[in-house]
DSSP file (Angstrom, degrees, kcal/mol; ACC not computed):
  #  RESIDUE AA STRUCTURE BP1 BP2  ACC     N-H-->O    O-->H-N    N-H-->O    O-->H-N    TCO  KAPPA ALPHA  PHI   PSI    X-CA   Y-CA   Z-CA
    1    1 A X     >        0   0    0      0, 0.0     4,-2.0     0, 0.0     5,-0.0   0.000 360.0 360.0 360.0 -33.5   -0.6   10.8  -13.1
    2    2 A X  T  4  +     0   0    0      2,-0.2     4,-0.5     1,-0.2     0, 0.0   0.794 360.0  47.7 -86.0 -40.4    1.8    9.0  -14.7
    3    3 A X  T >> S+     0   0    0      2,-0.2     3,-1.6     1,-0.1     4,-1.0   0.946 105.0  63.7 -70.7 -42.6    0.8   10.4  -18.3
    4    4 A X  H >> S+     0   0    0      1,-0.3     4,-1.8     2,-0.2     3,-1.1   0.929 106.8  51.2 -13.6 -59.9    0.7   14.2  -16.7
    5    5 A X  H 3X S+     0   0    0     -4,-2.0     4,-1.6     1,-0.3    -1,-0.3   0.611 103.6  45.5 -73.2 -17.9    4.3   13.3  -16.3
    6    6 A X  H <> S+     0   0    0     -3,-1.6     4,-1.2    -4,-0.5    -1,-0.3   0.305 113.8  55.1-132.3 -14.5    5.4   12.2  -19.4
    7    7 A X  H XX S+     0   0    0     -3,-1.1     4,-2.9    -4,-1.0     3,-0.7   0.957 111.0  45.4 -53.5 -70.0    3.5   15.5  -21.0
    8    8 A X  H 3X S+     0   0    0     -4,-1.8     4,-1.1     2,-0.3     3,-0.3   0.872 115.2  48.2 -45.6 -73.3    5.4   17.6  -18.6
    9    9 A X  H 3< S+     0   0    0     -4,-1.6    -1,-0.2     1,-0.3    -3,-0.2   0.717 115.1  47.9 -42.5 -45.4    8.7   15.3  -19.9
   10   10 A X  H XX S+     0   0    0     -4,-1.2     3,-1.9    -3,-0.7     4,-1.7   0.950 110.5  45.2 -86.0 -40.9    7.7   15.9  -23.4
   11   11 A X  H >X S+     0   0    0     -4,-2.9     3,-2.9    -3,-0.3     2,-2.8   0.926 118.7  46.8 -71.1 -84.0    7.0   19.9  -23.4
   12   12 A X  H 3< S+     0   0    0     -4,-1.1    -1,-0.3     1,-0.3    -2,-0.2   0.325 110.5  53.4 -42.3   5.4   10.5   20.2  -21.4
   13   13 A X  H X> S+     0   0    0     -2,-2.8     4,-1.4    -3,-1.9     3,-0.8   0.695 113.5  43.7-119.2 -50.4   12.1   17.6  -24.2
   14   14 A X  H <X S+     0   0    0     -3,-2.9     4,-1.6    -4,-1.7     5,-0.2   0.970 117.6  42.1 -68.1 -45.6   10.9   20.0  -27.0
   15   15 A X  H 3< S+     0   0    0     -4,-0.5    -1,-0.3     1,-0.2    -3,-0.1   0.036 113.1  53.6 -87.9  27.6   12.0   23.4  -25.2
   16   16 A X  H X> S+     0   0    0     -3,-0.8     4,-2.9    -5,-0.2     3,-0.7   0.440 113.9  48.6 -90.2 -52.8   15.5   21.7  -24.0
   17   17 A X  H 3< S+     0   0    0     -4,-1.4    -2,-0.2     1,-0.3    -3,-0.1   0.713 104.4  55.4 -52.3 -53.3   15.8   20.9  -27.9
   18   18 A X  T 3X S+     0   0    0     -4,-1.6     4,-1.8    77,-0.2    -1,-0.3   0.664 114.0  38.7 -21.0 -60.7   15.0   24.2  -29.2
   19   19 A X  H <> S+     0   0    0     -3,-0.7     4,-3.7     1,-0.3     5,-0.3   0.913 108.4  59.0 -98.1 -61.5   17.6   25.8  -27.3
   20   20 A X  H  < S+     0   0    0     -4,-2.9    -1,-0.3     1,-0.2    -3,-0.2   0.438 108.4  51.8 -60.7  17.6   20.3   23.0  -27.6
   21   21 A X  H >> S+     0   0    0     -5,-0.2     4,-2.7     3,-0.1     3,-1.5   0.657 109.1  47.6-102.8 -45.5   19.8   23.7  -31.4
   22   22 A X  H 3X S+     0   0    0     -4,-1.8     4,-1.7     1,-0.3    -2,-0.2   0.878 113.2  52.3 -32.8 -51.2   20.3   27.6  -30.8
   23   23 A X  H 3X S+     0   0    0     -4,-3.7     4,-1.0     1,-0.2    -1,-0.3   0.441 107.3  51.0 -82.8   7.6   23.4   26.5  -28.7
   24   24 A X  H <> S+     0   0    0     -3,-1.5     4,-1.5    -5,-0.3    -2,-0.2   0.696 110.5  41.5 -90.6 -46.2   24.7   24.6  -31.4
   25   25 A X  H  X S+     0   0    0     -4,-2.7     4,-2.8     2,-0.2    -2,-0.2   0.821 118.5  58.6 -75.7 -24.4   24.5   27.3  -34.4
   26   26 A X  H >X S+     0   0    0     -4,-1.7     3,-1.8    -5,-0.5     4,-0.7   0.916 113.7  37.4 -50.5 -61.8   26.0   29.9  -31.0
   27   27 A X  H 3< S+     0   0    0     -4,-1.0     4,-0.5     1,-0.3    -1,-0.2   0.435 111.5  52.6 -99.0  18.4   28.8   27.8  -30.7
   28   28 A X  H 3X S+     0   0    0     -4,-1.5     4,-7.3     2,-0.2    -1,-0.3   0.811 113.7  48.5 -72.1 -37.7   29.5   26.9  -34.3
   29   29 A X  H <X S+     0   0    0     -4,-2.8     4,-1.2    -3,-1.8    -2,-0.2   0.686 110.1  52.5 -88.5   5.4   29.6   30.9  -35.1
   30   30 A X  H  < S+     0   0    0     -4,-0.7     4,-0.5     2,-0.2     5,-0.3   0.712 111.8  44.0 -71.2 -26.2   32.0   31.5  -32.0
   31   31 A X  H  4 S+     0   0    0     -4,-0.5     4,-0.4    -5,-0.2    -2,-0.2   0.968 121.5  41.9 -89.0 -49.2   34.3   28.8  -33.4
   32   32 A X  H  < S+     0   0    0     -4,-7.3     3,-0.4     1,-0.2     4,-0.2   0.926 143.1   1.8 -65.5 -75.8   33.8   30.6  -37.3
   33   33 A X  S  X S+     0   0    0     -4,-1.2     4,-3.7     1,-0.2     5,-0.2   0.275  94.2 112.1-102.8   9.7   34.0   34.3  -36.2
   34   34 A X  H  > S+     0   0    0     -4,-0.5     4,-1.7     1,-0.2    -1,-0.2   0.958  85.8  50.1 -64.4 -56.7   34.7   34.2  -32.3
   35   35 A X  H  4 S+     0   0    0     -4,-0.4    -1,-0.2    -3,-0.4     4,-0.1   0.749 105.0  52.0 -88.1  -1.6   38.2   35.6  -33.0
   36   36 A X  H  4 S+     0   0    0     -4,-0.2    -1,-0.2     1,-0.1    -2,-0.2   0.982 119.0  39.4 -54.3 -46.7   37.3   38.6  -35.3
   37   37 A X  H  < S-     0   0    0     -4,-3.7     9,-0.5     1,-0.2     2,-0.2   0.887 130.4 -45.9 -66.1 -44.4   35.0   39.7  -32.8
   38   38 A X     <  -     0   0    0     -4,-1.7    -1,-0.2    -5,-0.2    79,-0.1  -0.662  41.6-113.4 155.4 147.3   36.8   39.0  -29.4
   39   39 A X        -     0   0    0     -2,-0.2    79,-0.5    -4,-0.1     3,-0.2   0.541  60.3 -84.8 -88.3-148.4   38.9   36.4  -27.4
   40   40 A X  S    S+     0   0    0     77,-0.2    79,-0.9     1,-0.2    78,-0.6   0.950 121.1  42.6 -89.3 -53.2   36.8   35.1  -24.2
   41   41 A X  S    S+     0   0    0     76,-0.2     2,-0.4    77,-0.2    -1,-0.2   0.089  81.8 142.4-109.5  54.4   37.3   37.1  -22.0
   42   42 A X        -     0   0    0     -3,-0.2     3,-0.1     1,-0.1    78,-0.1  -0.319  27.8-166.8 -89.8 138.7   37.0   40.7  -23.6
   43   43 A X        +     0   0    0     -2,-0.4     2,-0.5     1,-0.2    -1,-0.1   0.760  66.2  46.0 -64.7 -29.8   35.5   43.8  -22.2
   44   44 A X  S    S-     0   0    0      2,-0.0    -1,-0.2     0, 0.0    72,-0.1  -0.954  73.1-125.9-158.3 117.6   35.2   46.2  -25.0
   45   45 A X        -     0   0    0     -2,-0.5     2,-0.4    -3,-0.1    -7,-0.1  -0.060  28.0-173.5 -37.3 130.2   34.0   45.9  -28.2
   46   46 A X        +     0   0    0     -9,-0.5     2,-0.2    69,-0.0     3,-0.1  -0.737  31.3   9.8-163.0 131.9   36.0   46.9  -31.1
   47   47 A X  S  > S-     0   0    0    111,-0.4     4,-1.2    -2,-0.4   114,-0.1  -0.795  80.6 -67.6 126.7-179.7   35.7   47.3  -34.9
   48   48 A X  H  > S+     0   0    0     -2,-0.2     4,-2.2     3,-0.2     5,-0.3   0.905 131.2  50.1 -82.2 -32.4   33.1   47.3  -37.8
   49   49 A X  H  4 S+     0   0    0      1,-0.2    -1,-0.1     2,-0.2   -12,-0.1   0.740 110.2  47.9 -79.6  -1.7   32.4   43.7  -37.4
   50   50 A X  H >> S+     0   0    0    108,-0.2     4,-3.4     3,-0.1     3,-1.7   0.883 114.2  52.9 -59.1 -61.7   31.9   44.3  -33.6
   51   51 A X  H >X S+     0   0    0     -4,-1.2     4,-2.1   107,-0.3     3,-0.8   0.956 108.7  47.8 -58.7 -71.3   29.5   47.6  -34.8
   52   52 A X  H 3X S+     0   0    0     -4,-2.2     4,-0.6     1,-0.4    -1,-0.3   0.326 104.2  57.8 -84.6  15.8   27.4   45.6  -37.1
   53   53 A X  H <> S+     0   0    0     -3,-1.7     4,-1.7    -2,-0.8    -1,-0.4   0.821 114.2  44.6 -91.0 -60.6   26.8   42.9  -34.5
   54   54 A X  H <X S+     0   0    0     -4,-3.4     4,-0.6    -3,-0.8    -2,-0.3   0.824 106.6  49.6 -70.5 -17.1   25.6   45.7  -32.6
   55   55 A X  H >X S+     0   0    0     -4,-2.1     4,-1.7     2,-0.2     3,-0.8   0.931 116.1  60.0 -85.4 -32.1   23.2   47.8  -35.2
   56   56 A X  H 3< S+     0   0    0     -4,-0.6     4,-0.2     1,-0.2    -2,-0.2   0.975 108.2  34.5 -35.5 -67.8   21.9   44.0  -35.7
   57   57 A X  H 3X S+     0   0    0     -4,-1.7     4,-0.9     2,-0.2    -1,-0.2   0.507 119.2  54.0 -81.9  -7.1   20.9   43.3  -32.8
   58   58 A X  H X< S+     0   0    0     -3,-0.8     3,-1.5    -4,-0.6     4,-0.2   0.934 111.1  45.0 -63.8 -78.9   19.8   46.9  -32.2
   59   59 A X  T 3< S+     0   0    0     -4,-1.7    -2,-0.2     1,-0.2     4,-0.2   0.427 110.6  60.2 -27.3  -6.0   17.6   47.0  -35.4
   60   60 A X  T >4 S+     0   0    0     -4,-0.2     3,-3.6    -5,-0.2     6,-0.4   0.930  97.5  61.0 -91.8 -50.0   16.3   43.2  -34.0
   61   61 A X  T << S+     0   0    0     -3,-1.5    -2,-0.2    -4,-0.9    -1,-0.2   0.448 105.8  43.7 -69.4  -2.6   15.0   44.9  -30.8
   62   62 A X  T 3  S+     0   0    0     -4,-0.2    -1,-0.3    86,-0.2    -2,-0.1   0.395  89.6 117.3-115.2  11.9   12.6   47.1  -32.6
   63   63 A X  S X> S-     0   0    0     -3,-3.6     4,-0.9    -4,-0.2     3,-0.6  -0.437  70.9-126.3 -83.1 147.9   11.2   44.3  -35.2
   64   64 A X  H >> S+     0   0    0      2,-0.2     3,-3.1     1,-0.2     4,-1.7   0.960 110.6  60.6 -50.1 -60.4    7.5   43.2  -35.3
   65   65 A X  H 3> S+     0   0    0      1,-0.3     4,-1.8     2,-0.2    -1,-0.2   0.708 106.1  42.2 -13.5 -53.6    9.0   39.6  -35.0
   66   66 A X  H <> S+     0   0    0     -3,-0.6     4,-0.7    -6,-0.4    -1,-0.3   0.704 108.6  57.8 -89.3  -7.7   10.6   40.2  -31.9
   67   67 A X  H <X S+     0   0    0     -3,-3.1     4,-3.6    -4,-0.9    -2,-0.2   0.806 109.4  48.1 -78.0 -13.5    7.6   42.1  -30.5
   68   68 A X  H  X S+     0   0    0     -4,-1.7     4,-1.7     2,-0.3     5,-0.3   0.999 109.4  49.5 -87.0 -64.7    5.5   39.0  -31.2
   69   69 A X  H  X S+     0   0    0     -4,-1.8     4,-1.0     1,-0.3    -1,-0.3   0.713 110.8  55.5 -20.0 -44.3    8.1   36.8  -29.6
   70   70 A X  H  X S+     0   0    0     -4,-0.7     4,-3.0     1,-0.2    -2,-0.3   0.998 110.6  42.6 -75.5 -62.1    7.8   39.5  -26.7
   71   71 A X  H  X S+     0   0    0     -4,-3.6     4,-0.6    -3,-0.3    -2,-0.2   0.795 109.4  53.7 -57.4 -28.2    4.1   39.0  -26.4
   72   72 A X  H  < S+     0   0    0     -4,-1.7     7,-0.4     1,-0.2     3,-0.4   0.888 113.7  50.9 -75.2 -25.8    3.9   35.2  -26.6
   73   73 A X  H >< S+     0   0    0     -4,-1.0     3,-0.9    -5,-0.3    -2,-0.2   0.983 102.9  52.1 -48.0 -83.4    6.2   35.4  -24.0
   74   74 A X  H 3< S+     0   0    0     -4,-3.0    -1,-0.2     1,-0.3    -2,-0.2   0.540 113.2  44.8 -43.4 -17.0    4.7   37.6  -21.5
   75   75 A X  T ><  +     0   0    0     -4,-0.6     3,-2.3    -3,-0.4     4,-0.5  -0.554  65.2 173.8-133.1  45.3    1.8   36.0  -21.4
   76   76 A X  T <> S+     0   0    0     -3,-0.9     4,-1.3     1,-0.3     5,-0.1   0.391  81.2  54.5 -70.7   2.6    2.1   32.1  -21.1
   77   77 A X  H 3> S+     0   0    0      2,-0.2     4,-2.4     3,-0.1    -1,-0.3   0.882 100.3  56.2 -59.4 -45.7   -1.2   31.4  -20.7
   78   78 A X  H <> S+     0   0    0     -3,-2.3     4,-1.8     2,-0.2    -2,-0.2   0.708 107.9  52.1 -66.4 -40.0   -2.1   33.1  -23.5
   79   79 A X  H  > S+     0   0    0     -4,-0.5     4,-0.8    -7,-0.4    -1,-0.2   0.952 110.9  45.7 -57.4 -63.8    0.6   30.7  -25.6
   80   80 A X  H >X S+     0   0    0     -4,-1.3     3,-1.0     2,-0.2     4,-0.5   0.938 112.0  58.3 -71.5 -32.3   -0.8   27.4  -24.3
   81   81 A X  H >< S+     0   0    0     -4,-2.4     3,-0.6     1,-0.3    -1,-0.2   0.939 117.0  25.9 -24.5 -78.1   -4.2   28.8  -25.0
   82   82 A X  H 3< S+     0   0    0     -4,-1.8    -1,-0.3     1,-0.2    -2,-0.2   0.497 130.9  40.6 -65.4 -15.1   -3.9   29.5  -28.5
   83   83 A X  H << S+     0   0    0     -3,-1.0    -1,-0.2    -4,-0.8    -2,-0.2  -0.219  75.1 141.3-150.5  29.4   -1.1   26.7  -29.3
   84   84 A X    <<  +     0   0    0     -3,-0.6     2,-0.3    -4,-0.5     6,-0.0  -0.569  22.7 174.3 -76.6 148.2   -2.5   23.5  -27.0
   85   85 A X        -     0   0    0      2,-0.1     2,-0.4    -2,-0.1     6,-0.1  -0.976  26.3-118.2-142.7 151.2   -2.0   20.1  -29.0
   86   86 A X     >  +     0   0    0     -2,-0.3     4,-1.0     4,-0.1     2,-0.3  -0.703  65.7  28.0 -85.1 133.2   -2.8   16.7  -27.3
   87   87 A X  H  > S-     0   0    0     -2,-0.4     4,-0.5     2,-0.2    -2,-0.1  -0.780  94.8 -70.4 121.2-159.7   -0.9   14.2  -26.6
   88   88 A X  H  > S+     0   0    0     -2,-0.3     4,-0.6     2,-0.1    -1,-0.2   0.604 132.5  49.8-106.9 -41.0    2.9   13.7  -25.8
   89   89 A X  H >> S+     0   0    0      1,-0.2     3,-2.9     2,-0.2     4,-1.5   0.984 110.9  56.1 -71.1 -60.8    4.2   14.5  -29.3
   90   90 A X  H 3X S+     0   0    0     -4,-1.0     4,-1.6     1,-0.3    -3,-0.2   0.789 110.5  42.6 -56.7 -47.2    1.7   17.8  -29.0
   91   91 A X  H 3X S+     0   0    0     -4,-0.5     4,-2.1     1,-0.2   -77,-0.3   0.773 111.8  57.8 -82.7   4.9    3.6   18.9  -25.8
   92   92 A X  H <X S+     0   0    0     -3,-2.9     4,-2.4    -4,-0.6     5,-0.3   0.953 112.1  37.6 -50.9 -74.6    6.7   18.0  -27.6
   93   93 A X  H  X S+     0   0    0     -4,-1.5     4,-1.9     2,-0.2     3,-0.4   0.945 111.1  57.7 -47.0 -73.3    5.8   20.3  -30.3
   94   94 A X  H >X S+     0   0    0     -4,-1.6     3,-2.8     1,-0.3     4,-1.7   0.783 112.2  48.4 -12.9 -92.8    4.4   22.9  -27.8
   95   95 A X  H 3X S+     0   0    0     -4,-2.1     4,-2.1     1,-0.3     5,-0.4   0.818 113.2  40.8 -43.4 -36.8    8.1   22.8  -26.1
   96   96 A X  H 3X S+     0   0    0     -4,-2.4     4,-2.1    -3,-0.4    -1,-0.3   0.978 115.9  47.3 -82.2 -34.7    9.9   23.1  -28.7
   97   97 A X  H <X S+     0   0    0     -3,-2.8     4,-3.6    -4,-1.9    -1,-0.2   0.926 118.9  49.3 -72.5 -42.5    7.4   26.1  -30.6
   98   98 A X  H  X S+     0   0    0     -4,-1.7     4,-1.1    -5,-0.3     5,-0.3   0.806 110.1  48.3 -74.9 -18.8    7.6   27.8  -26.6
   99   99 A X  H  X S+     0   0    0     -4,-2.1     4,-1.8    -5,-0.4    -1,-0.2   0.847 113.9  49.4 -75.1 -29.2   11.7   27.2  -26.9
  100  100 A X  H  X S+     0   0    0     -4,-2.1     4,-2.2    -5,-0.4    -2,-0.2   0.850 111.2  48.9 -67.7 -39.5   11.4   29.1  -30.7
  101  101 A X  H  < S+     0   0    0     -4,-3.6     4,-0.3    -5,-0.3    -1,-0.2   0.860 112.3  43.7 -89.3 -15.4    9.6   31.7  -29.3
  102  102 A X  H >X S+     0   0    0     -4,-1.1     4,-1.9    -5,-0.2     3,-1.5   0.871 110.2  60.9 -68.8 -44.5   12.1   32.3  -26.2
  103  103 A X  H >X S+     0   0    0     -4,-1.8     3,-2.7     1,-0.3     4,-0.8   0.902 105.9  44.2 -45.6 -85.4   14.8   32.0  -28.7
  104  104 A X  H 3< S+     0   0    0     -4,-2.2    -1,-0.3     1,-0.3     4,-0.2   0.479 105.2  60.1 -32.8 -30.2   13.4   35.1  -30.6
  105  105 A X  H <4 S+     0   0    0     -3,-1.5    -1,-0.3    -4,-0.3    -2,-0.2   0.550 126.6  11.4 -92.2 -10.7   12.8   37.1  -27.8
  106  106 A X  H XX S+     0   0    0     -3,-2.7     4,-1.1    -4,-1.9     3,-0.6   0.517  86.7 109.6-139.9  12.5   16.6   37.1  -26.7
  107  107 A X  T 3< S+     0   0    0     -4,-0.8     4,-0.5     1,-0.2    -3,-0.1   0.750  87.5  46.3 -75.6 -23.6   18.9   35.5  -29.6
  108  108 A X  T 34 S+     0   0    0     -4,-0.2    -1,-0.2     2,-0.2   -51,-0.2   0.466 112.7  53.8 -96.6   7.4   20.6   38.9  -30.4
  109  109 A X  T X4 S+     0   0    0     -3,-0.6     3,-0.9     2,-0.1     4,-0.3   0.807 105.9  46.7 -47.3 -58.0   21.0   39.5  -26.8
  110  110 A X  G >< S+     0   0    0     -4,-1.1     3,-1.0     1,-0.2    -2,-0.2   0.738 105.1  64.0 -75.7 -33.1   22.7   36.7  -26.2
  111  111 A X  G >  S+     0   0    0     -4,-0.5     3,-1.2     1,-0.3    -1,-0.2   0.665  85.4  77.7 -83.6   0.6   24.9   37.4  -29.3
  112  112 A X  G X  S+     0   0    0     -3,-0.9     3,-1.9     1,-0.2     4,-0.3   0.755  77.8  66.9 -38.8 -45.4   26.0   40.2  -27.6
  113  113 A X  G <> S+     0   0    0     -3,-1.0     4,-0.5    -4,-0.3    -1,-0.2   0.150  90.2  70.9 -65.2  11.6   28.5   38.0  -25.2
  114  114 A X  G <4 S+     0   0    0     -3,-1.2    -1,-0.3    -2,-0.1    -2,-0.1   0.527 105.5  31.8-108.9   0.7   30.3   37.4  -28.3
  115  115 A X  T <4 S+     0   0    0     -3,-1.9    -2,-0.2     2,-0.1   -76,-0.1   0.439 123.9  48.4-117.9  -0.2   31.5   41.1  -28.4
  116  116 A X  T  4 S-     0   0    0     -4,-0.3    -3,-0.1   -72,-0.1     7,-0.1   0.645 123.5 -95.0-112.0 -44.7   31.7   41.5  -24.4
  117  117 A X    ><  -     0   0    0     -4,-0.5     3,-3.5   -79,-0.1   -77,-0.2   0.240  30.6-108.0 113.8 124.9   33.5   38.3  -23.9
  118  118 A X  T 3  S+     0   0    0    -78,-0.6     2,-0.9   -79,-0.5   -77,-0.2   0.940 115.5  45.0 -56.0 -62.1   31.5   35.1  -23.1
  119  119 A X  T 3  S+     0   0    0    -79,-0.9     2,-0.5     2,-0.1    -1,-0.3  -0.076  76.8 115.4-106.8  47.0   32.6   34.9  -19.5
  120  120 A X    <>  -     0   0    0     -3,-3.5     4,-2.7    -2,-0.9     3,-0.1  -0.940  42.9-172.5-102.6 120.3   32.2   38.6  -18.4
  121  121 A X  T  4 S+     0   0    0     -2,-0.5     4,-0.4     1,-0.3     5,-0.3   0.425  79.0  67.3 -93.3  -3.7   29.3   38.4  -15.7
  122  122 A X  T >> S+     0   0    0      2,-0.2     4,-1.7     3,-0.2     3,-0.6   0.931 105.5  38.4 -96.4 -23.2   29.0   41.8  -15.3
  123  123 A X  H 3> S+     0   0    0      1,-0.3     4,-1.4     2,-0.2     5,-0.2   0.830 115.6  60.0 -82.1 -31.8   27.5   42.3  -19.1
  124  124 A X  H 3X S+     0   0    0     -4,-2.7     4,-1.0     2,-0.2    -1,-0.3   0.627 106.0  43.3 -51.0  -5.6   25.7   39.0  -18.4
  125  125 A X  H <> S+     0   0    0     -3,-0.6     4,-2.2    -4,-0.4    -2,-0.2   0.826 117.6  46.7-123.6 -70.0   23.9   40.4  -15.5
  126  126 A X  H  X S+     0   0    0     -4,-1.7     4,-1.1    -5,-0.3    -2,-0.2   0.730 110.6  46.2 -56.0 -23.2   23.2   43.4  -17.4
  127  127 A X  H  X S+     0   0    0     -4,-1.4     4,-2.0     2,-0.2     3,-0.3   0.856 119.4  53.4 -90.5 -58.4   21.9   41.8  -21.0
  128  128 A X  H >X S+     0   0    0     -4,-1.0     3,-3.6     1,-0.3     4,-1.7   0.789 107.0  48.9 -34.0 -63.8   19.8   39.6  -18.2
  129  129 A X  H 3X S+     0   0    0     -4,-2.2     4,-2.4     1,-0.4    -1,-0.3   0.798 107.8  51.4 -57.6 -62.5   18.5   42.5  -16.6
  130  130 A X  H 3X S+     0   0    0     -4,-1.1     4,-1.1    -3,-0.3    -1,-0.4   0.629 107.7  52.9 -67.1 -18.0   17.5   43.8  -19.6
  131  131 A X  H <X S+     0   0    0     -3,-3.6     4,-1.0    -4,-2.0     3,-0.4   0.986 107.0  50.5 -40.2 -81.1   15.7   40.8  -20.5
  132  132 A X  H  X S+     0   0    0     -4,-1.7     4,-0.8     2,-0.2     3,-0.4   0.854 107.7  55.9 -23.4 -64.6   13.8   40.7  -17.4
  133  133 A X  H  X S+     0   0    0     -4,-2.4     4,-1.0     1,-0.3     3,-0.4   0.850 107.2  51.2 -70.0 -36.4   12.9   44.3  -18.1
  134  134 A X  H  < S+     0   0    0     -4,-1.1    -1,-0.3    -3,-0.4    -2,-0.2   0.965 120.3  31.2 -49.3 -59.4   11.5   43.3  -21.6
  135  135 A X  H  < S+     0   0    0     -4,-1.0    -1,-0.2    -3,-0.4    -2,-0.2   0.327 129.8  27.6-103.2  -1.1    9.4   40.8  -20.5
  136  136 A X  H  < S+     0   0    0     -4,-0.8     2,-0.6    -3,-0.4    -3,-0.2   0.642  94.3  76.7-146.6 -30.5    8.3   41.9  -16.8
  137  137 A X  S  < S-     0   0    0     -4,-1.0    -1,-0.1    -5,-0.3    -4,-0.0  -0.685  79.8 -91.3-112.2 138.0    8.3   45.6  -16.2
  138  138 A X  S    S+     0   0    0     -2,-0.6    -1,-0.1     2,-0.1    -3,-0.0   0.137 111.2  14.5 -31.9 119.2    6.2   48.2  -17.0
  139  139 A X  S    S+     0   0    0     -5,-0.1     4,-0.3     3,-0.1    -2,-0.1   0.858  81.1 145.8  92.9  82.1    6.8   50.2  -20.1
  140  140 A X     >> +     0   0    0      2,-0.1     4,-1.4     3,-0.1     5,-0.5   0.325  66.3  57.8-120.9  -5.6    9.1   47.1  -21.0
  141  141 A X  I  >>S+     0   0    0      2,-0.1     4,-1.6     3,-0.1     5,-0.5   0.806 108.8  46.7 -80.6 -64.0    8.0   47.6  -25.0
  142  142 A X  I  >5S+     0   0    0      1,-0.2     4,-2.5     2,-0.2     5,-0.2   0.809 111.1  50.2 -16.1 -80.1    9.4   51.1  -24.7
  143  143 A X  I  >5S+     0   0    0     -4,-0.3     4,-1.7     2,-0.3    -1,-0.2   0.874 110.8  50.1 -27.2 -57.8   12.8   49.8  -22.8
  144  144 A X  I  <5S+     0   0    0     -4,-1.4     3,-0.5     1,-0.2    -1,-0.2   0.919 113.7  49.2 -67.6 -33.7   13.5   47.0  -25.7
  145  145 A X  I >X<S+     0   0    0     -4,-1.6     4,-1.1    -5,-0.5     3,-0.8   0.958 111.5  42.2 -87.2 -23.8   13.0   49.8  -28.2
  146  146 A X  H 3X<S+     0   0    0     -4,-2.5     4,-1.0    -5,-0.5    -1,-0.2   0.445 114.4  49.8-104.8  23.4   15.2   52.4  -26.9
  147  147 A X  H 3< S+     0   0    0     -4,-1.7    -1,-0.3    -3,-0.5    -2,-0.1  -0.437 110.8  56.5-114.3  48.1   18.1   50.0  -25.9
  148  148 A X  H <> S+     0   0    0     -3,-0.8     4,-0.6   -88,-0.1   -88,-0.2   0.369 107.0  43.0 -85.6 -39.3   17.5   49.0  -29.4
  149  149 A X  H >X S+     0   0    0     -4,-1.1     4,-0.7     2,-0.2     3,-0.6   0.946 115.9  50.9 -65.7 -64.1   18.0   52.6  -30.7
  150  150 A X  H 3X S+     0   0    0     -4,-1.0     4,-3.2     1,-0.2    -1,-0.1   0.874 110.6  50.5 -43.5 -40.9   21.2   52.9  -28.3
  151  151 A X  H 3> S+     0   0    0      2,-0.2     4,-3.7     3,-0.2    -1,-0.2   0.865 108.1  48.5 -46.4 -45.6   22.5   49.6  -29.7
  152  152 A X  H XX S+     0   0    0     -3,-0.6     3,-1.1    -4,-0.6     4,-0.8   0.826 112.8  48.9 -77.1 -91.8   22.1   50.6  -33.2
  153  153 A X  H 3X S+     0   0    0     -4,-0.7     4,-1.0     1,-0.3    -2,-0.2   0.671 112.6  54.4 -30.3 -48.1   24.0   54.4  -32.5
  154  154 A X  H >X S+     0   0    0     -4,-3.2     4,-1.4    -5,-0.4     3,-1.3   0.954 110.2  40.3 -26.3 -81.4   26.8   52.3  -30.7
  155  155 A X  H <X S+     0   0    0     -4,-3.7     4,-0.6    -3,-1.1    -2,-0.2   0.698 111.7  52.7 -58.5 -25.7   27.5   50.0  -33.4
  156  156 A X  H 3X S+     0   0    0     -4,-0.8     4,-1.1     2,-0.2    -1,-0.3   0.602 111.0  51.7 -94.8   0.9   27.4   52.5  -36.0
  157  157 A X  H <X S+     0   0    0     -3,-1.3     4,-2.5    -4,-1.0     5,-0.3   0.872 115.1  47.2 -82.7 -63.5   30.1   54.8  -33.6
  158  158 A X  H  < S+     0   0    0     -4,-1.4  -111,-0.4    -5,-0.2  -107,-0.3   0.568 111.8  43.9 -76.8  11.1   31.8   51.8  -33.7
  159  159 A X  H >X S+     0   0    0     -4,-0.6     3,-3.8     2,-0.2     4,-1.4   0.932 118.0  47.6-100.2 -76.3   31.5   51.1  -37.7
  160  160 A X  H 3X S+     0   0    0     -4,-1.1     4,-6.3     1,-0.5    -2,-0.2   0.723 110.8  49.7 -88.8 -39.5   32.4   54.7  -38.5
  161  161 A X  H 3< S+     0   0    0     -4,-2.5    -1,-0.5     2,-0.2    -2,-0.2   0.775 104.8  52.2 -74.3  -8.3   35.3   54.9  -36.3
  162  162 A X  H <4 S+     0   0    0     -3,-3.8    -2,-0.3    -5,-0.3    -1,-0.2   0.924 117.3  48.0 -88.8 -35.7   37.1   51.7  -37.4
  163  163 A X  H  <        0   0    0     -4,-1.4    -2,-0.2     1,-0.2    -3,-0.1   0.977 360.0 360.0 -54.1 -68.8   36.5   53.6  -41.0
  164  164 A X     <        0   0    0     -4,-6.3    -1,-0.2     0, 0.0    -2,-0.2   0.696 360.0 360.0 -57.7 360.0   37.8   57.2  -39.9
């Protein structure tokens, strides 16, 4: 029982790890570029470098990369299936590979809050949602790909206007 636990302690050690490395490079590029883009708590996007945050993270939602990310995801059986290692360092690894692959499915989401304002709940609840909807409801490859397409036509309204 006691090794169970310390499996369980190592998977969650790797996918806590994973993600506190993600939140380290977030909050390095909020401190480098957090005030081109927008103070903390801003509402509305504005600019090119605003737009090309978004046609990134548009363009992300339709990449093979992220679809893969999408599948390993959806399916967590299917992950430990294919990706079991033994041992405590394997569910180490395992955490950390299952943190990489959350990480993928939602990093240009998530860099969305930098153009929204970090503590606006109501576009957090809405980039969740739209998470959720990737990973959980029917026709959710559809969904990621045409809020990928909106994303990209956004940003490039907001690119074109900072120009005209």
């Amino acid at each position: 029982e006691a090794r169970r636990g310390a499996h369980v302690v190592g998977f969650a050690g790797g996918y806590m790890a994973a993600w506190a490395g993600f939140a380290v490079v977030a909050g390095g590029a909020q401190a480098v570029f957090g005030g081109e883009i927008t103070d903390i708590t801003a509402t509305l996007p504005q600019g090119a470098v605003a737009g090309g945050l978004l046609v990134l993270a548009g363009m992300y939602q339709v990449t093979p990369l992220k679809q893969a990310c999408l599948t390993l995801c959806r399916n967590p059986m299917a992950f430990f299936m294919s990706h079991w290692r033994e041992g405590v360092g394997g569910a180490l690894r395992m955490g950390a590979y299952h943190g990489l692959v959350c990480i993928g499915c939602c990093w240009a989401l998530m860099a969305l809050m930098f153009l929204f304002g970090a503590m606006n709940l109501a576009w957090m609840a809405a980039l969740g949602l739209l998470m959720l909807l990737e990973k959980a409801a029917p026709g959710a490859a559809q969904a990621g790909r045409l809020s990928g397409i909106a994303m990209a036509l956004a940003g490039t309204a907001l690119i074109l206007t900072d120009i005209i």
